[in-house]
N, C-alpha and C positions, 0 to 999 in steps of 0.2 A: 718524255716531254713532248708536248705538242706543238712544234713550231709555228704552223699557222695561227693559235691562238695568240702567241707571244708575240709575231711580227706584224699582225692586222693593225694594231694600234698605232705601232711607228710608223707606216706608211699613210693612215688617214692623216696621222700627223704632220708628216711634213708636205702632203700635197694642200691640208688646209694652210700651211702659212708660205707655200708657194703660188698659192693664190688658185690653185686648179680646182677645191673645192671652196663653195659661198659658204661664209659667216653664217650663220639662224639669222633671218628677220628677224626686229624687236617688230613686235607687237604692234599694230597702229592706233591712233586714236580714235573715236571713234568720233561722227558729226558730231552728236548729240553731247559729249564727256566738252567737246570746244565751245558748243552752243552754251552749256551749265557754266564753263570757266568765264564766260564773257557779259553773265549776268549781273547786275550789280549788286558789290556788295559779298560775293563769292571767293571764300579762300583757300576753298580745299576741295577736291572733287576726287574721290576714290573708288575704285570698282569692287564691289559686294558679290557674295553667293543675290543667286533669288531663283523664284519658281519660275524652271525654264519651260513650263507648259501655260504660264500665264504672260510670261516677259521676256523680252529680247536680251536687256542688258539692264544693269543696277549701279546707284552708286551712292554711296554715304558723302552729303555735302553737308559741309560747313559755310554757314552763313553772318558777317560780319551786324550785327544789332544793336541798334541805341541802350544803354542799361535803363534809361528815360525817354521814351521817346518826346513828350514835351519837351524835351531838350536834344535835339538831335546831333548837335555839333559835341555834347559829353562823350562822358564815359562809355567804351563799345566793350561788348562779350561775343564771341562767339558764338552760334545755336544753330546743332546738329538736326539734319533732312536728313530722310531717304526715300531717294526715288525711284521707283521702278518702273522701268519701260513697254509700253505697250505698240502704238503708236503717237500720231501728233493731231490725230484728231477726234478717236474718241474721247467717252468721259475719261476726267482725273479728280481719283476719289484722294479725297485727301483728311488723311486722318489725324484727327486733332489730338494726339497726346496729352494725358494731365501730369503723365508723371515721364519717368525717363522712358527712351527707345529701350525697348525689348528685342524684339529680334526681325527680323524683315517677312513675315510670313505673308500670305494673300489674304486680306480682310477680305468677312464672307460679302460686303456690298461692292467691293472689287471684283470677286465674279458676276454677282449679279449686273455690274455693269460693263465688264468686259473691256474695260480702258487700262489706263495708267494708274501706279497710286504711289503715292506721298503718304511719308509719316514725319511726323513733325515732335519732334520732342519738346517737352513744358520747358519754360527757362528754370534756372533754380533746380535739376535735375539732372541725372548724366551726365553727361558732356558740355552741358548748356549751362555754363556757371559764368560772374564777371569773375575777375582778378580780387576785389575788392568787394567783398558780399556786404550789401546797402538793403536790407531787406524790407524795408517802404517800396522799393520798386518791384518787389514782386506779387502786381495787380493784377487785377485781372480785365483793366485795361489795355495795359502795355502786353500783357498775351494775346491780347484778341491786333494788336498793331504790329506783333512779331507773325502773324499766320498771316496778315493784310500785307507786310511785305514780303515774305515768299509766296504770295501765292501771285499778288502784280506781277513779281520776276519772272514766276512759270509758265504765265500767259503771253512775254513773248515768244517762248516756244510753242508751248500747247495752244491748238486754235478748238480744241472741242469744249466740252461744257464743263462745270466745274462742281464738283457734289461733298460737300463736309460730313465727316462722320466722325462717332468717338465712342466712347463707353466708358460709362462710369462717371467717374471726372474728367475724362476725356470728352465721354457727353456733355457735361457741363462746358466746356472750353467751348467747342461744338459752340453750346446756345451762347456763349458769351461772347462768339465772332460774329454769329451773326446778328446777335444788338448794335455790336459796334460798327460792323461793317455788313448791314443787310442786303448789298447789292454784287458783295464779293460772289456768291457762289451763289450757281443755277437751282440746288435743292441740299437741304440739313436736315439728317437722320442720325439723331441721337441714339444711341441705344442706353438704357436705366440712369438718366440723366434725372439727381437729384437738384430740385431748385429749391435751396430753403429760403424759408423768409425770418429764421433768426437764430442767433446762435446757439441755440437749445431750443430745436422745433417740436413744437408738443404736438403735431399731428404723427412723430414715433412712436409715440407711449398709445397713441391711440391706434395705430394698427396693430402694435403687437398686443392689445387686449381684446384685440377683434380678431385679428387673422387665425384662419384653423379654424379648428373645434373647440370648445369649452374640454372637452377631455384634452385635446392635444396639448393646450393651456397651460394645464392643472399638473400634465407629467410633466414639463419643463418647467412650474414651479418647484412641484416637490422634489425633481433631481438637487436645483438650487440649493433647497432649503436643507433636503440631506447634508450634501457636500457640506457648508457652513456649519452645520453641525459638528460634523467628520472632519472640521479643519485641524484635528491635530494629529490623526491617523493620516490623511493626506498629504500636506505638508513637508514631512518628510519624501514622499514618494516623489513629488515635485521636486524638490531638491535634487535627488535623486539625480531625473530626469534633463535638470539647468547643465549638472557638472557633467554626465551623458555627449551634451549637446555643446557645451563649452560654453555657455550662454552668458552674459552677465549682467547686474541689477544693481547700477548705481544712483538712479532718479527715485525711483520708489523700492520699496522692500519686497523679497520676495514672498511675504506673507501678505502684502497688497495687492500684489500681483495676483497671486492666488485668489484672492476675493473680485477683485476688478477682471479677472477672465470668468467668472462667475454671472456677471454682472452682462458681460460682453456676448455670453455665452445665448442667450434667448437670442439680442440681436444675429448674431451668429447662424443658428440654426434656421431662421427664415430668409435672412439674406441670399444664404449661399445652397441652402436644403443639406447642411453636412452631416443630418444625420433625420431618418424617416424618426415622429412620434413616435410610433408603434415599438423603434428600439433602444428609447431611453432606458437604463435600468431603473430598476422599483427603489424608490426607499430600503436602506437597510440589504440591499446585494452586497456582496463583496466589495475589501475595497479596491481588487486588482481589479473587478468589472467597472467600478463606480468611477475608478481612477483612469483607466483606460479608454474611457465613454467620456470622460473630460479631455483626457489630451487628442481625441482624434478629434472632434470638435475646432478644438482649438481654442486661442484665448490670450495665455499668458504670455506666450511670448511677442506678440503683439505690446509687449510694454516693456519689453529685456533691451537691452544697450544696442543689441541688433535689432530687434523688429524698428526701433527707433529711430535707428541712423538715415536709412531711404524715406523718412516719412514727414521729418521736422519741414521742409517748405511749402508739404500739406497743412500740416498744422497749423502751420503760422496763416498759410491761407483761409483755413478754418475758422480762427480767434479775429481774423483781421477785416476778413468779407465775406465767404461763402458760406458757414454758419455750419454747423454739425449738429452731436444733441448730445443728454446726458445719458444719466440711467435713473431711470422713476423706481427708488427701493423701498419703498414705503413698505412691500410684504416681504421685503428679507431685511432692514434697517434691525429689528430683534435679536437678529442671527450675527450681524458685521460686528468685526473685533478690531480690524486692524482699517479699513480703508469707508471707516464711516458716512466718510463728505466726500463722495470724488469728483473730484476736478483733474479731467484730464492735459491742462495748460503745462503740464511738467512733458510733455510729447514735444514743445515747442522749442527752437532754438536757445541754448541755455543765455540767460540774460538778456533775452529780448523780452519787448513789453509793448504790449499794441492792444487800441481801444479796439472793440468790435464798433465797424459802421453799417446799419443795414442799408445805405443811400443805394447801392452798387445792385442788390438783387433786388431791389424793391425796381428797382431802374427795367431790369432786365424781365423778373415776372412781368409786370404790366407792358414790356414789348413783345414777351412771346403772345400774350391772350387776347392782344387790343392790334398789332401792327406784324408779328411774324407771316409772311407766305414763306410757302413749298415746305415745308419743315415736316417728319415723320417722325414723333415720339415712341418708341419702342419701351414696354416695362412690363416686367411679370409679374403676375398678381399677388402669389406671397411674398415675392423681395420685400424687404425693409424699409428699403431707398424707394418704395414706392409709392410708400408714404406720404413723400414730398415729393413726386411728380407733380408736371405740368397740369392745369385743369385748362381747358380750354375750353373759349366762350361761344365758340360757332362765329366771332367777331373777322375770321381769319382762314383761309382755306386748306390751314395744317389741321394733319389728321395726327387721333392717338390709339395705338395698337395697344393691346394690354395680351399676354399670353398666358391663359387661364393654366393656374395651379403651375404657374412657372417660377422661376428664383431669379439672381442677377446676374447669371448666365446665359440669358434666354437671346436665341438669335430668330431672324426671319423662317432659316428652316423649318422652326419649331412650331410654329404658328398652325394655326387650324387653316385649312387651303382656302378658305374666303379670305380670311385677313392678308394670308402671302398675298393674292389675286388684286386686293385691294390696294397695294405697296405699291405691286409690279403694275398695276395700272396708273397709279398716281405717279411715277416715279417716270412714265415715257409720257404721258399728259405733261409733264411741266419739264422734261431735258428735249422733246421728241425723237427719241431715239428707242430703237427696240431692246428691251432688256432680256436679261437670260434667266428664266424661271428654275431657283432649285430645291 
């Protein structure tokens, strides 16, 4: 037996509660965790991982919110920040969330600018819910007056410049702060910020009959019209695949579903590039090749009880102001058995019912191409969503990058080195501050 093992421990022991050795320090606060508690409006201040080669310290806030702000003395919700630390007086990129916080990573315009950055989660997502969901209030006014009031709060701390960004529909949030509040932030860089101008914008149907090649075309038709053909060899396989996956299909059938990822499927494949033309299968392959060249695509389950659930306050966004599109079947309508008319409104909160109004982006297109400064539109040329990009009139000193034979993943890195050059000059022209070229 080893005595000194067994009596090391009694003696640290009683010299710690005779006082001869110190307690551990807790942990102290730090300036900047008192500075966030003292802000207005602040209920919760927590310390996060983050990138310790870009930031000092992090922390997940909770911020108290009007559910109206027209009505600021109503009903409040809580809605989740995160902030990471740089210092207090370079830029703070602050990223305009469309849907919930994902995870705390470094946005690529966060290195390019070398500051601090904020993410901001959408209300109606995450964490960011009232007690009482009232879903007339989730506009995309009162978005653009929840990022107006975290970011007034930040600015008593932060004394440097202040730069919006987002993607996707985050991009869109993005443009819709800065309509509402055009003086909040020094410069707005959207990345494939679709601005539609109605709820079924027919300038989709018209890129995806133009984008590509008339061959590239013509093979993501005839996969299409195979499949629908093949819907009864398939079908099963999909099923298959649902109980696999645990999935479930209580809004529409899974034999809709099957057609309506079909449908989804061209969008699909230019949006995101999930699959090169060249390796669609032929007509008439197998159906383990036919079937497996649909599920990695994707599709259906984009309309399963799961792909669902994270989506319905999109949707309702969608049907209510921001506008999305359909699917133009005219060359497969011959082929559909089961999901002949589709109307995707069954995506929406069950038993809500809301007019489409175009007043909100009719409002917002004609501020970005008549009144937007500093704004940088980023979009790649075959995405979808690029469709409905910005057109800009030369009326405005915002520029639009496009990233030739890019998808909706496309970042600055990507860019041909004039366009990056073009950014990073634009971007210390209007913060003056030197940027980091990457």
């Amino acid at each position: 037996m080893n005595l000194r093992r067994n009596i090391l421990p009694i003696i640290v022991l009683f010299f710690f509660f005779v006082g001869i050795l110190p307690a551990q320090e807790t942990k102290q606060e730090s300036e900047l965790a008192k500075k966030l508690k003292a802000l207005p409006g602040i209920t919760e201040v927590k310390e996060i991982r983050f990138d310790q080669k870009a930031f000092t310290e992090a922390y997940e806030v909770m911020i108290e919110q009007p559910v109206d702000h027209k009505n600021p003395n109503g009903e409040k919700f809580q809605q989740r920040f995160v902030l990471s630390h740089n210092d207090l007086t370079s830029p703070v990129m602050v990223e305009t969330e469309g849907y919930a916080f994902r995870a705390n990573f470094t946005m690529e315009l966060t290195r390019i600018l070398g500051g601090s950055q904020v993410i901001v989660e959408h209300r109606y997502f995450g964490r960011s819910w009232p007690k009482e969901i009232n879903w007339k209030y989730c506009t995309i006014e009162n978005s653009a007056n929840d990022l107006h009031r975290i970011v007034t709060a930040l600015k008593q701390i932060y004394k440097g410049k202040f730069v919006s960004s987002g993607t996707s529909k985050g991009g869109q949030t993005t443009c819709y702060y800065k309509t509402f509040f055009p003086n909040d932030v020094d410069a707005s860089v959207p990345y494939v910020a679709p601005i539609n101008v109605s709820l079924e914008d027919p300038r989709i149907y018209i890129h995806l009959d133009t984008v590509g090649t008339a061959a590239d075309r013509k093979k993501i038709l005839d996969f299409q019209i195979d499949m629908l053909k093949r819907s009864d060899e398939m079908i099963p396989l999909l099923k298959e695949e649902i109980a696999k996956k645990k999935m479930t299909f209580s809004r529409i059938s899974i034999e809709e579903a099957y057609e309506l990822g079909l449908m989804e499927y061209e969008f699909t494949i230019w949006q995101y590039g999930a699959a090169k033309p060249a390796d669609i299968p032929a007509p008439g392959s197998s159906k383990d090749i036919m079937f497996n060249h649909y599920k990695k695509v994707g599709g259906f389950d984009f309309f399963s009880d799961e792909g669902i659930k994270g989506t319905e306050a999109f949707f309702y966004q969608a049907f209510a102001e921001i506008g999305f599109y359909n699917y133009d079947i005219k060359q497969l309508k011959p082929y559909l058995k089961y999901a002949k008319d589709p109307d995707l409104s069954f995506m929406m909160p069950p038993g809500v019912k809301v007019d489409y109004n175009p007043a909100t982006l009719q409002k917002v297109y004609h501020f970005l191409q008549h009144e937007a400064e500093n704004m940088i539109f980023v979009y790649g040329q075959y995405d979808t969503w690029s469709a409905t990009g910005i057109e800009l009139t030369g009326r405005t000193n915002s520029i639009k990058v496009v990233g030739k034979e890019a998808f909706h993943g496309v970042r600055i890195k990507q860019l041909a080195p004039e366009q990056k050059e073009l950014i990073y000059n634009k971007l210390e022209e209007w913060l003056g501050v030197k940027v980091n070229r990457i």
